[in-house]
C-alpha positions as CSV (number, residue, x, y, z in Angstrom):
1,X,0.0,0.0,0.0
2,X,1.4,3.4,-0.9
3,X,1.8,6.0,1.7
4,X,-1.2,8.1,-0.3
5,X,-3.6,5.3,0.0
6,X,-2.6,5.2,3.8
7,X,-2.8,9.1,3.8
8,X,-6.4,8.9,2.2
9,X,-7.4,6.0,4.7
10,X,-6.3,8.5,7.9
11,X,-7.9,11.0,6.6
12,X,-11.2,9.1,6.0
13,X,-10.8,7.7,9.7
14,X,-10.7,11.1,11.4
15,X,-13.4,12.8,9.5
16,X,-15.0,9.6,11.3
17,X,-13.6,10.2,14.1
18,X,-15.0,14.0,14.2
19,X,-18.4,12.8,13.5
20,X,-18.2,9.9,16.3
21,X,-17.2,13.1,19.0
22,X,-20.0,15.2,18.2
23,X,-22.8,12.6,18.5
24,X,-21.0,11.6,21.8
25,X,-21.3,15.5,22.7
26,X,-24.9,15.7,21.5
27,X,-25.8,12.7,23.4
28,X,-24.0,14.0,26.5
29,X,-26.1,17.0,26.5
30,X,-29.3,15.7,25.4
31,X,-28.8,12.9,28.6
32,X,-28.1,15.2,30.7
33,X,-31.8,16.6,30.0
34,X,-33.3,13.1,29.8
35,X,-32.0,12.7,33.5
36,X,-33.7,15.5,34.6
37,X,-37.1,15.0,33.3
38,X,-37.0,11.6,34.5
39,X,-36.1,12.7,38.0
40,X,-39.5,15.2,38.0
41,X,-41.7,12.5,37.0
42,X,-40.8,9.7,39.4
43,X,-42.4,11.4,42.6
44,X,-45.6,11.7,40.6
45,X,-45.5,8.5,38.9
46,X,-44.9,6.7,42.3
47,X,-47.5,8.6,43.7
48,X,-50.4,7.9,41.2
49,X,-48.6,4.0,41.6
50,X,-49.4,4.0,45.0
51,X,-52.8,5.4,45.0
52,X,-53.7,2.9,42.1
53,X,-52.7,0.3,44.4
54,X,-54.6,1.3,47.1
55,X,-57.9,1.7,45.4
56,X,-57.1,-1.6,44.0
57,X,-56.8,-3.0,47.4
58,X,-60.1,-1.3,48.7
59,X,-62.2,-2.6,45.4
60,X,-60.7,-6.3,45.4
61,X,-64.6,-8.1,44.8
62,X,-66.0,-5.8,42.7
63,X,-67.2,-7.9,39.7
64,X,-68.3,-5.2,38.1
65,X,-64.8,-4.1,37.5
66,X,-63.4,-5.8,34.7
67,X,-60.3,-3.7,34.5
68,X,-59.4,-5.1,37.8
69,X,-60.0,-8.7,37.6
70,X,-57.9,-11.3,35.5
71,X,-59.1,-13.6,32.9
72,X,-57.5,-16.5,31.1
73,X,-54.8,-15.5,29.3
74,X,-55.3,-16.7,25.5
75,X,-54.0,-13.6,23.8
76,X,-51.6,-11.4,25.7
77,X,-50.2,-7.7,23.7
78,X,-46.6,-6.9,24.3
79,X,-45.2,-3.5,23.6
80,X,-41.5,-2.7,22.4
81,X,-40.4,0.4,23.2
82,X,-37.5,0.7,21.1
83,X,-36.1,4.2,19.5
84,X,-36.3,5.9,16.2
85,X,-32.4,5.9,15.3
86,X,-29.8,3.8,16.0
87,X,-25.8,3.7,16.5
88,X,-26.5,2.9,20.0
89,X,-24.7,-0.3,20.6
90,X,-27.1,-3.4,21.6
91,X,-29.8,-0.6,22.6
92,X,-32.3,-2.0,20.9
93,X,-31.1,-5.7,20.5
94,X,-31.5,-6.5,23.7
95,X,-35.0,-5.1,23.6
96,X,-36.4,-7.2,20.8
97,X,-34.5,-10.1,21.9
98,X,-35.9,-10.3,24.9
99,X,-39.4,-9.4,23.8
100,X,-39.2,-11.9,21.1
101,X,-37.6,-14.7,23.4
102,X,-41.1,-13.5,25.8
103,X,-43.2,-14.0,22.7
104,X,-42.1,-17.3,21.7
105,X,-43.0,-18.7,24.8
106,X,-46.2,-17.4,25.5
107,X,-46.6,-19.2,21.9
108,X,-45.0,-22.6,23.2
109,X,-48.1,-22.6,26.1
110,X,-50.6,-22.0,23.0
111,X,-51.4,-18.4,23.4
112,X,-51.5,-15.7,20.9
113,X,-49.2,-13.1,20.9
114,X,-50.1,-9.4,19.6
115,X,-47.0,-6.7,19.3
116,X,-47.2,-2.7,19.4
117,X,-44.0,-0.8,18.8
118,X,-42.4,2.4,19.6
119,X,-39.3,3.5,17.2
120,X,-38.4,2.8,14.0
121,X,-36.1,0.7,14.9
122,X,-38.3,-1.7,16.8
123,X,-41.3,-0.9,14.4
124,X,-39.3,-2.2,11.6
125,X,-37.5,-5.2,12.9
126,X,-40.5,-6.6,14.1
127,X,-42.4,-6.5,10.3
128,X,-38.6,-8.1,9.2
129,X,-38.9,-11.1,12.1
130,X,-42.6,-11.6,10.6
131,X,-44.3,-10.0,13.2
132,X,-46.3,-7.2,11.9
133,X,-47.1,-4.8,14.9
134,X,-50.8,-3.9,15.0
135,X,-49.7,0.0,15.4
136,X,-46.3,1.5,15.4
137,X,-45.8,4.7,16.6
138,X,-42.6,6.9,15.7
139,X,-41.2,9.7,15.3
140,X,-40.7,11.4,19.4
141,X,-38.2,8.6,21.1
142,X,-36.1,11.6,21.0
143,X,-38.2,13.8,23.4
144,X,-41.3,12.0,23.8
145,X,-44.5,13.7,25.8
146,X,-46.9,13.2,27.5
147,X,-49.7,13.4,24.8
148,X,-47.6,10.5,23.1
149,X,-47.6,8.3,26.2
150,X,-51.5,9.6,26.1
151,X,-52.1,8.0,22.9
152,X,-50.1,4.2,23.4
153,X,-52.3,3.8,26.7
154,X,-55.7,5.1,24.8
155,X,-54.9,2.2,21.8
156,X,-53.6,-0.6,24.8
157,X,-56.5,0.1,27.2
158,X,-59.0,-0.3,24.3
159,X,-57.3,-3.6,23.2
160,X,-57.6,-5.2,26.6
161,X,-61.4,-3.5,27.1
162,X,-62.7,-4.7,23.6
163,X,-61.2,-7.8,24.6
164,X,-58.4,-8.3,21.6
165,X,-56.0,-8.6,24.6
166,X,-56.1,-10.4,27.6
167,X,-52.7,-9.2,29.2
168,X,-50.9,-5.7,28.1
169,X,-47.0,-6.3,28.8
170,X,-44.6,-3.5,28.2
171,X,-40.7,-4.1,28.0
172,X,-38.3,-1.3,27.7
173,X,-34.4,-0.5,28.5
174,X,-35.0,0.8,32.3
175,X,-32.2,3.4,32.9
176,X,-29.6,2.9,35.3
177,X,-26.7,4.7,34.5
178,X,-24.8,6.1,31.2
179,X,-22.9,2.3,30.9
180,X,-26.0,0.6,32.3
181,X,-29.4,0.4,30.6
182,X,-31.7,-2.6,32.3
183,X,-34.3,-4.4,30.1
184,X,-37.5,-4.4,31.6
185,X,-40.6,-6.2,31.7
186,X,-43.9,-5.1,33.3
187,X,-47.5,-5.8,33.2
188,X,-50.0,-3.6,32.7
189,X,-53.7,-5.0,32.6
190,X,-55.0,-6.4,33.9
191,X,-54.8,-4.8,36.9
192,X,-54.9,-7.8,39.0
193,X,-52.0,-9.1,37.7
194,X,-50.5,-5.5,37.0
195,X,-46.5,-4.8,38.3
196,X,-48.0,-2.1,40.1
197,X,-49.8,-4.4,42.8
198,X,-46.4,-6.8,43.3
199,X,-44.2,-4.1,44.3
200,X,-42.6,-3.4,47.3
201,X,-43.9,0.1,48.5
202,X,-40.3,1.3,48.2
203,X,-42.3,4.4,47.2
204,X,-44.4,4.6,50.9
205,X,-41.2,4.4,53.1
206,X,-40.9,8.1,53.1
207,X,-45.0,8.7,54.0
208,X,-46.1,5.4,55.2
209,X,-43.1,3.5,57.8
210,X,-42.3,6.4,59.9
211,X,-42.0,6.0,63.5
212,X,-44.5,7.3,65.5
213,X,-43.3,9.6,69.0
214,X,-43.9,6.5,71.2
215,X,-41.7,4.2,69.0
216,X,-44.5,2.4,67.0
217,X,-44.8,2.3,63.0
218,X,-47.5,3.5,61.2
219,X,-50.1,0.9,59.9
220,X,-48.6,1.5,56.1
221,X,-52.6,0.2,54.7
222,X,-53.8,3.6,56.7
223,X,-58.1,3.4,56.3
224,X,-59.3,5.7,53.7
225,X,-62.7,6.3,52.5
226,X,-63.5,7.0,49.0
227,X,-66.3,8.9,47.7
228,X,-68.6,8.1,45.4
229,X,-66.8,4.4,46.0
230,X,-63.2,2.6,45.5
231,X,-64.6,1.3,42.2
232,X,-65.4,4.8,40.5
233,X,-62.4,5.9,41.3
234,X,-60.4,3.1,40.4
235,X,-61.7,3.5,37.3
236,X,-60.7,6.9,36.7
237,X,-57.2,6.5,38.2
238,X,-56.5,3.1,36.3
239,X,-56.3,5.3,32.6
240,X,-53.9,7.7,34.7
241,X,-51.7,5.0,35.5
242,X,-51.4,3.3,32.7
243,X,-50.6,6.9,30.7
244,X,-48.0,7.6,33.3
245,X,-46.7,3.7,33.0
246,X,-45.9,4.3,29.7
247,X,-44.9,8.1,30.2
248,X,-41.8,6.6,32.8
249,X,-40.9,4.0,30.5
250,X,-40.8,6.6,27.0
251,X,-38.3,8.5,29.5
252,X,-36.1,5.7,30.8
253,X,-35.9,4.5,27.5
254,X,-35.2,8.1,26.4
255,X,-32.2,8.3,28.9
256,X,-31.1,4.3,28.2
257,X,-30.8,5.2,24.4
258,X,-28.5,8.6,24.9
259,X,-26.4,6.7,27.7
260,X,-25.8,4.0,25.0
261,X,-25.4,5.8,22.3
262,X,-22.5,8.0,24.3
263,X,-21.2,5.0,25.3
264,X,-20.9,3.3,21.9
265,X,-19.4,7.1,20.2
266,X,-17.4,6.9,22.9
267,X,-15.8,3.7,21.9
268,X,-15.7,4.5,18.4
269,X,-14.0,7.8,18.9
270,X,-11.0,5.6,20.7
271,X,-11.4,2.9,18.1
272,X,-10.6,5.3,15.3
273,X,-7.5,6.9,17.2
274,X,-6.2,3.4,17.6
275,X,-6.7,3.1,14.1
276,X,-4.9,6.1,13.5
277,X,-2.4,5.1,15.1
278,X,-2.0,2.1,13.4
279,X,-2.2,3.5,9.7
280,X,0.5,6.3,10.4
281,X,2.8,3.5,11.9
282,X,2.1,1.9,8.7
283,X,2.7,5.1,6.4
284,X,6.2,5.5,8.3
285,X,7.1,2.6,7.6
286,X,6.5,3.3,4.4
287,X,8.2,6.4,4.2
288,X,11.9,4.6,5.3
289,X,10.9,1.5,3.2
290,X,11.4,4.3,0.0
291,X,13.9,6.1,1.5
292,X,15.5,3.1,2.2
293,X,15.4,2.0,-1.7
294,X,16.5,5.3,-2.6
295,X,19.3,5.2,-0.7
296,X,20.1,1.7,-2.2
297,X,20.1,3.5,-5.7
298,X,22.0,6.3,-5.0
299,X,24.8,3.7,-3.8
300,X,24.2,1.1,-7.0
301,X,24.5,4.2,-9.5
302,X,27.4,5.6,-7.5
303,X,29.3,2.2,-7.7
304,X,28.4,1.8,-11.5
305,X,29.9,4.9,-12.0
306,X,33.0,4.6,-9.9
């Protein structure tokens, strides 16, 4: 190889390299504000969590409420929240391996499977695998709002109303850290059998386990009394939840996606200086290989001569 091929090849690596460093910038900053709106919503999410639950609690026997009680599971809907772009290592991957891997064996206990999908990525990947998704929505994994978090729980509660659905699952990379990103796997409806009513009330410590003066703990299942009735409220709060479900996991996948995608510029940046590094190595030795010849001539003519 010539040293202008290997000039042209370092040249191509660190107009690269510049591109790597910016989107690592850009999804520094963009993190950063990903952090923060996930740190403002997680008071109000575990407080609507915890009221949910608690209503739950107070309209267990209501047969009325169909929202709240399970039936047999012979369809169950899973949503993929994936994102719209990618470059962002095993981001979304992981995601629609573990969705699919979750699919497949609802399938092997002979129930149907329906997907949703959020991202382009996901959206696209599942029509590849053969799995059409009965509505993809795209476009906002960037920034998502609320009003798109609004319209996923609108088409996932009607699924499991009308009865197309018999369990709503959601799985989505849950944010840990900028190198950590932790798939996820919640249910949603029914309500019975939702995530929301097997947690720990982490959430209640703060409000509900304090020590009283004379050394006692609170009761954390304090009595409440709901007007018009448990039931009409439940239903009114279960839509809120399930919005503000979807909301959290939109924002952790949010976050997961710009910690990864950092991560993975990150390593290409250092990739390409390595490369670098190894290309101009390469030209130098190039360089005295021709000198060296040169030299070699020089002496050959000079002998000829003499």
């Amino acid at each position: 190889m010539s040293q202008r091929d290997i000039k042209t090849k370092i040249e191509s690596v660190r107009n690269i390299q510049k591109i790597t460093r910016a989107m690592e910038m850009v999804s520094a900053a963009r993190l950063r504000r990903a952090e923060q709106r996930i740190a403002a919503l997680r008071p109000y999410a575990a407080a609507i969590r915890r009221m949910t639950r608690q209503a739950a609690d107070a309209a267990e026997g209501l047969p009325r409420l169909s929202i709240l009680a399970a039936r047999e599971p012979k369809t169950i809907g899973i949503m993929f929240v994936t994102s719209d772009r990618g470059l962002a290592g095993a981001f979304n991957s992981q995601i629609l391996r573990a969705g699919l891997r979750s699919a497949a064996e609802h399938e092997r206990e002979g129930r149907e499977v329906v997907v949703w999908g959020s991202g382009r990525r996901g959206v696209s990947s599942l029509a590849f695998r053969g799995r059409e998704p009965a509505r993809g929505y795209t476009g906002f994994t960037d920034r998502p709002s609320y009003a798109d978090a609004r319209q996923i729980a609108g088409d996932l509660i009607a699924a499991f109303t009308d009865e197309e659905v018999d369990r709503v699952e959601v799985i989505y990379n849950g944010y840990v850290s900028p190198l950590t990103q932790r798939v996820t796997q919640e249910v949603l409806l029914p309500l019975k059998e939702a995530s929301v009513l097997g947690e720990d009330a982490e959430d209640d410590e703060d409000s509900e386990g304090q020590q009283s003066s004379d050394g006692a703990e609170h009761d954390k299942h304090a009595l409440v009394e709901y007007e018009p009735d448990a039931g009409e409220i439940l239903k009114r709060l279960v839509p809120d939840y399930v919005e503000i479900s979807i909301y959290r996991a939109l924002l952790e996948s949010t976050a997961s996606e710009h910690g990864a995608r950092m991560t993975a510029m990150r390593s290409a940046s250092e990739n390409a200086s390595e490369l670098i590094d190894t290309y101009t190595l390469e030209m130098n030795r190039a360089r005295q290989a021709e000198i060296t010849q040169e030299i070699m001539e020089v002496v050959a003519g000079a002998e000829g001569l003499g």
